[in-house]
N, C-alpha and C positions, 0 to 999 in steps of 0.2 A: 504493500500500500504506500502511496505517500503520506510521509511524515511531515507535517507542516513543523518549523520551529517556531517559537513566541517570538516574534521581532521587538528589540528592544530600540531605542532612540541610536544606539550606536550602532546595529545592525543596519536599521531603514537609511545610513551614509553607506552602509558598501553593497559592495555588486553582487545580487542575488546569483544565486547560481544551484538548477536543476541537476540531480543525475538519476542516470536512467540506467537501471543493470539489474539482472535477474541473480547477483549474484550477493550476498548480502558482505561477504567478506570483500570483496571486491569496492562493493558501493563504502564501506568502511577506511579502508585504504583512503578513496578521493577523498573523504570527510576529512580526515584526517588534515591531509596535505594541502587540501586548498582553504582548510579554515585554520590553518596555521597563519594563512599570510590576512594582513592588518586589515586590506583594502576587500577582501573576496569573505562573505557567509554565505557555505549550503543552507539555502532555505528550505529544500524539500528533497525526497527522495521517491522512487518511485521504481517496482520491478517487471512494468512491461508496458505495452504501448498504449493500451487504454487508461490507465492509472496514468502515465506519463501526461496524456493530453486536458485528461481532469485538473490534474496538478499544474500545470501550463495557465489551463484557464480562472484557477482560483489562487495559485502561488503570485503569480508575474513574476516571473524571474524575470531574471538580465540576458541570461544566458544557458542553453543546455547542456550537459554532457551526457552521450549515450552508448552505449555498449551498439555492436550489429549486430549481434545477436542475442534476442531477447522472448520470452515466452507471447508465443502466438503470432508473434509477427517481427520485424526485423527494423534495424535502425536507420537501412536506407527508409522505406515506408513511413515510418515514423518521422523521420525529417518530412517527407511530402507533403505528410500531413498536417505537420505545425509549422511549415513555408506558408501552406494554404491559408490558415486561420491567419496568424499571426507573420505576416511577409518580412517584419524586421528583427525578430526575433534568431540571433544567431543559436549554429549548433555545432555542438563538434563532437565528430562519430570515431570510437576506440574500434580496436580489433586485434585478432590476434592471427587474422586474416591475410594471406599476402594482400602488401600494398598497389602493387602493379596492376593485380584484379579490381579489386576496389575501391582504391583512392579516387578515381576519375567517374564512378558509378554515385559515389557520397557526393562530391563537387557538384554534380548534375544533378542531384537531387535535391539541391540547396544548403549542403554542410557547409562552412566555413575553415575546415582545419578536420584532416584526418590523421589518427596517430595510431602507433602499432604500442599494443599494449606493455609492451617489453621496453618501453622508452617512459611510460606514463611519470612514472616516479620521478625521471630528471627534466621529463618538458610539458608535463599538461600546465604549469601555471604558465612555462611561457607559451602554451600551445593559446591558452585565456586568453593571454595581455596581447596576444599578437590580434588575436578575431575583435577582442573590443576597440581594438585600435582603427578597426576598417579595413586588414588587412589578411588575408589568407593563409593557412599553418598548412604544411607540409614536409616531407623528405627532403632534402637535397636530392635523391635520387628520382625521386617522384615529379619536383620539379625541375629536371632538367628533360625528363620524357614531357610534359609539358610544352618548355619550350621548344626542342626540337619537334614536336606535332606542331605547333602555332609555326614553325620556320618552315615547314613543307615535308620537312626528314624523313626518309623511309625509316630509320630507327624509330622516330615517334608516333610514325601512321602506320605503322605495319599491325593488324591484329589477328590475335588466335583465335582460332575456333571458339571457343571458353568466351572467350572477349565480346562474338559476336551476339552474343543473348542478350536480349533485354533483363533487366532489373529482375522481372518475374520470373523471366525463363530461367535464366540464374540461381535465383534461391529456388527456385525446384529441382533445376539439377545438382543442387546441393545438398536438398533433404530428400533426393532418390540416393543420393552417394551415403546418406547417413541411417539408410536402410528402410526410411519409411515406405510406404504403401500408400496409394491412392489416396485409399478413405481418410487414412492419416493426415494426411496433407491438406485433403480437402476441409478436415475440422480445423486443422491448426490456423488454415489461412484463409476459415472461413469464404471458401469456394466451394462449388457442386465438383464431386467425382467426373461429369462431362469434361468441366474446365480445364480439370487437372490433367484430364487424359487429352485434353486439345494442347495444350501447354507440352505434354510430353511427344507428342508429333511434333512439335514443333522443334523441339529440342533434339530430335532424333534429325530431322528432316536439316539442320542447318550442323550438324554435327556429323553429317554424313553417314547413319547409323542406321542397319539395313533392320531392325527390331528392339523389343525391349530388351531380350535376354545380352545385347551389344549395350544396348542403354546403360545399364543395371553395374553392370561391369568396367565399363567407361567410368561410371560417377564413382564407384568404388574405389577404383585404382588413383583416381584425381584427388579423392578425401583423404585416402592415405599418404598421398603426397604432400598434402597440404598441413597435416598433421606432423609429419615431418621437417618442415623446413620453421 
């Protein structure tokens, strides 16, 4: 649930700040570290995307911090949907996700600053001060494929298979790789089992995949890679 805190007169000067994570040790961590510093208080907290958008609507933060992945839906969607309501409301989405996949999916979907979770501890405050500044948080690596795509580069416009899925197709071919089922999916992400099975032609069809049992298999071997690096 989110947790409202009391706001005190010294609170209501500094910059509100949501986090979004399904993970409670995790959300603890951020608490920690960014109500260390003078200027920044966690107002609220919140462990998935509905609760997140409630807390949105009756916290006001300044700013959010969200995990990508989170119970029932994921923190690209989750940014869509609080760009939609609230268009100035920055966000900046964690992971433990390669960046390469990612990074440029969160940017498009309205994040401000994407970080891999294994850096949070030494830059999510400057990952903060950078996004309230009007300015964008990323890689060095991340932004230099950036640039070279804006510069024409076949290094920065070249894409994979993997790359060429939409947002949805994506996290489907991600929680097929993670063993769910149809029906699964289709509760998690609140869709009809039709959708999901249209979703999966479609995924098959631009992945060049002559069936599911190629499907099935493809997303498997892609999750255990990713679980590795």
């Amino acid at each position: 649930m989110a947790l409202k805190k009391k706001q005190d007169k010294t609170n209501e000067k500094k910059t509100q700040v949501l986090i979004v994570d399904d993970h409670p040790v995790i959300r603890d961590g951020l608490v920690t570290i960014i109500n260390h510093e003078r200027d920044l208080n966690v107002c609220g907290q919140a462990e998935d995307a509905y609760i997140a958008l409630k807390a949105v609507a009756e916290l006001k933060p300044d700013i959010v911090v969200t995990d990508i992945s989170l119970k029932s839906s994921d923190g690209i969607e989750l940014t869509k949907n609080i760009k939609a309501r609230h268009p100035a409301l920055p966000v900046i989405i964690l992971s433990v996700h390669d960046e390469s996949l990612y990074a440029e999916r969160a940017l498009l979907a309205g994040a401000k600053a994407y970080l891999m979770k294994d850096e949070v501890s030494e830059n999510i405050i400057k990952a903060i001060r950078t996004v309230l500044n009007g300015e964008i948080y990323v890689s060095d690596t991340i932004s230099k494929k950036f640039l070279h795509k804006i510069a024409g580069d076949k290094a920065g416009t070249a894409k994979t298979p993997i790359e060429s899925l939409s947002d949805r197709e994506f996290e489907i071919f991600r929680l097929i790789g993670e063993g769910l089922k149809a029906s699964q999916m289709a509760k998690q992400l609140h869709l009809s089992i039709k959708t999901i099975e249209t979703y999966r032609a479609r995924i098959k069809e631009k992945l060049n995949l002559a069936n599911a049992a190629e499907l099935l298999q493809y997303s498997i071997k892609w999750a255990k890679n990713q679980d590795r690096e």
